[in-house]
C-alpha positions as CSV (number, residue, x, y, z in Angstrom):
1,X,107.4,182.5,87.9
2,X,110.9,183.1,88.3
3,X,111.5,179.3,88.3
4,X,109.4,178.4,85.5
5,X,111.3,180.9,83.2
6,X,114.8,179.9,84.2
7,X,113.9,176.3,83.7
8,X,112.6,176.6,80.1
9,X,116.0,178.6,79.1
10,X,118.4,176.0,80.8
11,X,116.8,173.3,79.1
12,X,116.8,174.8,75.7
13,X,120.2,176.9,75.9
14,X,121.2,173.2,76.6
15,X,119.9,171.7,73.6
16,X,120.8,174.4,71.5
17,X,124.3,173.9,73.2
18,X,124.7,170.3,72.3
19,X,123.0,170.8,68.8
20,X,125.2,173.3,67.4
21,X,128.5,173.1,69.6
22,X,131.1,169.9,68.4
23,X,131.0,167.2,70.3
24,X,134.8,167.9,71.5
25,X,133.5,171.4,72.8
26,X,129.9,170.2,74.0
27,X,130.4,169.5,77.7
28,X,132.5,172.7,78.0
29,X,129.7,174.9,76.6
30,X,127.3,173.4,78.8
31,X,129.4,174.1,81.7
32,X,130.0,177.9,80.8
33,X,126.3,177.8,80.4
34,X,125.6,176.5,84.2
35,X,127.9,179.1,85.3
36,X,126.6,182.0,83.5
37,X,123.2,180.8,84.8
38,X,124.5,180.5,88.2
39,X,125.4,184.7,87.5
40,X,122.2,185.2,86.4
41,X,120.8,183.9,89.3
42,X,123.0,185.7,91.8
43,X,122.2,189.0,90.2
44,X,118.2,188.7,90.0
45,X,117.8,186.9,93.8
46,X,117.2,183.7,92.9
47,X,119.8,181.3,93.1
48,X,117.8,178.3,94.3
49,X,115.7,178.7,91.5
50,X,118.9,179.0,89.2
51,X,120.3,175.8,91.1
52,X,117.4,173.7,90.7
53,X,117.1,174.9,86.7
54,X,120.5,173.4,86.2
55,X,119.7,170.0,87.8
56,X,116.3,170.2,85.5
57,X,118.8,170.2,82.3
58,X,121.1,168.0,83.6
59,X,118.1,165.2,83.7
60,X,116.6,166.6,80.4
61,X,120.3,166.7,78.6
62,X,120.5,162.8,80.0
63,X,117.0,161.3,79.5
64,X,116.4,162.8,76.1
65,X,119.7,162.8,73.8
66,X,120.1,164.3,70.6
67,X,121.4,161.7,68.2
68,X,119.9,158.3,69.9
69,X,116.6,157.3,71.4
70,X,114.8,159.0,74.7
71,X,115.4,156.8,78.0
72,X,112.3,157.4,79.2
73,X,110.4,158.1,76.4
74,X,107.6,161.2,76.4
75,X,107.7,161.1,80.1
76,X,110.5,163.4,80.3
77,X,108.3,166.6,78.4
78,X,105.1,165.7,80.3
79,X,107.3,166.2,83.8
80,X,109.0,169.7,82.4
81,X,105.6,171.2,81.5
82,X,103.5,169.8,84.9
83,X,106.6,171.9,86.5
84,X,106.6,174.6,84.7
85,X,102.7,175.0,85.1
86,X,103.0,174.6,89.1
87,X,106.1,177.2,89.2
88,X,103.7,180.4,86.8
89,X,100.9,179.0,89.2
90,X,102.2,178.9,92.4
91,X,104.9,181.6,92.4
92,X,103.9,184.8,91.1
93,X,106.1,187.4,89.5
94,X,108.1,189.6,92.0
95,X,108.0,193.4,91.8
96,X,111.6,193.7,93.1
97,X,114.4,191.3,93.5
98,X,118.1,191.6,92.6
99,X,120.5,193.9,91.1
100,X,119.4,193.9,88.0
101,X,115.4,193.7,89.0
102,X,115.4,196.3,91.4
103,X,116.0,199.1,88.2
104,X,114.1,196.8,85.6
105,X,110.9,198.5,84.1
106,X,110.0,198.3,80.2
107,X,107.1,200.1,79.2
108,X,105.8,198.6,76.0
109,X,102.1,199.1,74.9
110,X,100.8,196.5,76.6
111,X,102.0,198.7,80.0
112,X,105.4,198.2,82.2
113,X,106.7,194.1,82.1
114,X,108.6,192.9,85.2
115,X,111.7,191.0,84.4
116,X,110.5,187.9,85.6
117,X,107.7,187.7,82.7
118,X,110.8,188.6,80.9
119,X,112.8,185.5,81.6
120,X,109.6,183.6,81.3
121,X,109.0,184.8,77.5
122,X,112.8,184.5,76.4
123,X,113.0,180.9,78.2
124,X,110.0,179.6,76.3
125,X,110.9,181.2,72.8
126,X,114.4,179.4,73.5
127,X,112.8,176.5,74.9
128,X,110.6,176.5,71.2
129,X,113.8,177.2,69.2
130,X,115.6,173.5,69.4
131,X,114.0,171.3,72.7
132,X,110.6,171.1,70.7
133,X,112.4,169.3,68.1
134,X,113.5,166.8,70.9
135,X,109.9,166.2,71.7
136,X,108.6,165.7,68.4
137,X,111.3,163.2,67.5
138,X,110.8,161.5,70.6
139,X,107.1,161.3,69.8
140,X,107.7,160.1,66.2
141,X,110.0,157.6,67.6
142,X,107.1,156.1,69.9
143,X,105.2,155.5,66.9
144,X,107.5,154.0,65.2
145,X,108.1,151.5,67.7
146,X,104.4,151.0,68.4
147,X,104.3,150.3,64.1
148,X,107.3,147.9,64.8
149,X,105.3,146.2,67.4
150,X,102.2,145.8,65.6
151,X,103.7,144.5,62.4
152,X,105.6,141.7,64.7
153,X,102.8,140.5,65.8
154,X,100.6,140.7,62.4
155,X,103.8,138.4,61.7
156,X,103.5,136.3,64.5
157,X,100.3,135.6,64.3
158,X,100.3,134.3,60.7
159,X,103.7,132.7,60.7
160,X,102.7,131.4,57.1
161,X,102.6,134.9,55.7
162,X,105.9,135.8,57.7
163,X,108.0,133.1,56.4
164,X,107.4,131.5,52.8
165,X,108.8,127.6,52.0
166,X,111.4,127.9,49.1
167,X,109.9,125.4,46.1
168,X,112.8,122.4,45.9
169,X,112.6,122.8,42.1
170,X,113.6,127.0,42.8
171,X,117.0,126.0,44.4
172,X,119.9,125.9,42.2
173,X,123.4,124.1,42.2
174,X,125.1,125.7,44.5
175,X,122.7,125.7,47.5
176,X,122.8,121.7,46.8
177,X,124.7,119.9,49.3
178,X,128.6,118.9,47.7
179,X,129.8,115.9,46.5
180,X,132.8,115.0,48.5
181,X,133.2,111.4,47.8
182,X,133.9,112.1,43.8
183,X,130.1,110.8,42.7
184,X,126.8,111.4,42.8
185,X,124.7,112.1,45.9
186,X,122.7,109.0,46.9
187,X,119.3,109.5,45.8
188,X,119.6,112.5,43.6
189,X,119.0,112.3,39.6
190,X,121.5,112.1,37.5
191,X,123.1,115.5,36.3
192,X,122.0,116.0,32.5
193,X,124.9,116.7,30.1
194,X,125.4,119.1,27.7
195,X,123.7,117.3,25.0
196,X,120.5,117.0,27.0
197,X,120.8,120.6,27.3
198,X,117.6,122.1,26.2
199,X,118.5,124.6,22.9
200,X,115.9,126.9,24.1
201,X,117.3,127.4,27.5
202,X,120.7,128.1,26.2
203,X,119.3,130.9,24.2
204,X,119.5,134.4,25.8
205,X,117.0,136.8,23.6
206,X,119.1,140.3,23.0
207,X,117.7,143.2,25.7
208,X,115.7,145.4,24.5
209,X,117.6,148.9,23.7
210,X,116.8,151.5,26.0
211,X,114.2,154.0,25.5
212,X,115.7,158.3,26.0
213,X,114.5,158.5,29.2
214,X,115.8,155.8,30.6
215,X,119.4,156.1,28.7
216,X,119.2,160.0,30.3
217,X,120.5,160.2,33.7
218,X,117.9,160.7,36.1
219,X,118.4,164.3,38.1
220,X,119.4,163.8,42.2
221,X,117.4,166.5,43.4
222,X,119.3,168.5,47.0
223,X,118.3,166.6,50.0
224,X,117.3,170.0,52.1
225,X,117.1,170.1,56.1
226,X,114.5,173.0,56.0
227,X,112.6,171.7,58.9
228,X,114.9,172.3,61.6
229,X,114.2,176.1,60.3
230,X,111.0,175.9,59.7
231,X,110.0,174.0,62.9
232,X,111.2,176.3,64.8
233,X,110.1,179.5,62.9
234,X,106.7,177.8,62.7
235,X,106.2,177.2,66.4
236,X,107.7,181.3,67.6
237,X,104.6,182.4,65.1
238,X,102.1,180.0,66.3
239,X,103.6,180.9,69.9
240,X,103.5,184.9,69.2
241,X,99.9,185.1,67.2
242,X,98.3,183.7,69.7
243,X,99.4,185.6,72.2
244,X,98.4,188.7,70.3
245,X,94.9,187.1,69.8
246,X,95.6,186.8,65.8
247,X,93.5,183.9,65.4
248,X,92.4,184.4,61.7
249,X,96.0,184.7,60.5
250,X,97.3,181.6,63.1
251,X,94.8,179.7,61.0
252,X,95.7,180.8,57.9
253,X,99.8,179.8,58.5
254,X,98.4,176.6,59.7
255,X,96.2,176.0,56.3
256,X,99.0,176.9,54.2
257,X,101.3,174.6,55.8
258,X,99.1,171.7,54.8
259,X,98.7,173.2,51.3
260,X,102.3,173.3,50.9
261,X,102.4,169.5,52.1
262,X,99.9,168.6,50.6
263,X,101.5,167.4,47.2
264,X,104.1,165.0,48.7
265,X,101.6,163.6,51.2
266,X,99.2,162.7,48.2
267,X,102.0,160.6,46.8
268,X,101.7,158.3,50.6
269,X,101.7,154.8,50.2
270,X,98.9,152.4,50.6
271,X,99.7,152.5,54.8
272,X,99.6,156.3,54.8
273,X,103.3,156.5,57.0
274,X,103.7,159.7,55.3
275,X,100.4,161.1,56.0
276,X,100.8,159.8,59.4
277,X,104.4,161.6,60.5
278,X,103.2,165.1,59.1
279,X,100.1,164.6,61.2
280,X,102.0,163.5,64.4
281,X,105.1,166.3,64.2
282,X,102.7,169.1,63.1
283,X,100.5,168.6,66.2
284,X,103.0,167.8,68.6
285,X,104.7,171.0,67.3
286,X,101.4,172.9,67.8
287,X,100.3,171.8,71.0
288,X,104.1,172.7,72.5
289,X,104.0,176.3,71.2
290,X,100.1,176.4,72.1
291,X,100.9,175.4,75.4
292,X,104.3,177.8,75.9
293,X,101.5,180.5,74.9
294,X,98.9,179.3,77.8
295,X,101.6,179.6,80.2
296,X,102.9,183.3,79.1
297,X,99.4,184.3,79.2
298,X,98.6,183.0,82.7
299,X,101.3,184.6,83.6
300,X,100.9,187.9,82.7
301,X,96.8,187.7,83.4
302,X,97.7,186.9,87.5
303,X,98.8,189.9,89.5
């Protein structure tokens, strides 16, 4: 359990490292954070498991970057949580280990927690806080490519819809080919002159004024980045009502947060992408702080 819990905070003290820290200052946080892992380790008995959480967010930090696309796609966060699952079920939670677990006891009302359910709770609430943002951008980012694909092959498959013949009569003088030699182009018309000039064409009708709304500037409303707060707040309440069995109220938050949305998803286009990403980020979102839940729980139901 140990394992599990220590591998869940490496990875998200990591990302929360590299998404708040400068890049010039980046690799040095995430170096003070290995070593104060390492300490942690040392004091609590278990510096294999601390070893081995370090090479976990090494591979996370490099397969799934913050500002570019995932190497490897989702396969990354299927692999962490499969680990994490084997560590709570095949390791259980030690009664007495280390410096600092040897004196640990907090009594809450729940009874006396070990500090290895502990680490497990603080390393998924991290682990919530900024690498389940990583997942669900990765995720959106697989459908977006899937889209991609499927509108190049609608394309390719009906190359007359893809790419349209320009009429000859549409092109103008400039896309003609030049008259070097001083004359006219073999075979082309001859070029009208001004008297042939059509009155009518020459003739530019006078725009229409401007009606007051459209002479009033239009009002640039704030671009707000809410949702890396309200991911994360969103997924620690999903995460800590259902471990206190508040299932009423968990649905409730979740029914409000499709109220809330609801106005700017009925303004979606024809092709729904809008519709579509709320539904794909909200229940990726869901499912990781359903499934951080599941694992706390197992852990603390096994002796």
């Amino acid at each position: 359990m140990i394992g599990a819990g220590l591998v869940l905070l490496a990875v998200g003290a990591a990302d929360l490292l590299r998404e708040f820290l400068p890049a010039a200052r980046r690799w040095i946080g995430l170096v003070a954070g290995a070593v104060l892992l390492l300490v942690l380790g040392v004091l609590v008995d278990a510096i294999l498991a601390a070893l081995a959480a370090i090479v976990v967010a090494a591979l996370w930090v490099w397969l799934a970057p913050i500002g570019g696309r995932a190497r490897a796609g989702f396969w990354p966060a299927v692999v962490l949580a499969v680990l994490c699952a084997a560590l709570v079920v095949t390791i259980p939670a030690r009664s007495a280990a280390g410096v600092i677990a040897d004196g640990w006891e907090l009594a809450t009302p729940f009874g006396s927690v070990g500090f290895d359910h502990i680490v497990l709770v603080v390393g998924t609430v991290v682990f919530l806080m900024e690498s389940a943002n990583v997942v669900v951008r990765t995720a959106l980012q697989q459908e977006a490519v899937q889209l991609a694909r499927v509108a190049a092959d609608a394309v390719s498959a009906d190359p007359a819809e893809g790419t349209r013949a320009v009429p000859a009569d549409s092109m103008t003088d400039a896309s003609s080919p030049a008259d070097t030699s001083g004359g006219a182009a073999v075979g082309a018309p001859a070029a009208a002159s001004v008297d042939e000039t059509p009155v009518a064409a020459s003739v530019q009708e006078p725009p229409a004024p401007a009606s007051v709304d459209e002479a009033a500037p239009l009002a640039v409303e704030p671009a707000l980045k809410g949702g890396r707060l309200i991911g994360p707040l969103e997924r620690v309440l999903v995460f800590a009502l259902t471990l206190a069995a508040m299932y009423p109220l968990l649905a409730a938050v979740l029914a409000a947060k499709g109220i809330v949305r609801f106005p700017e998803i009925s303004r979606d286009s024809a092709a729904g992408n809008r519709a579509e990403y709320f539904l794909i980020g909200s229940l990726v979102s869901w499912v990781i702080a359903l499934a951080g839940a599941l694992l706390v729980w197992w852990a603390f139901a096994t002796p």
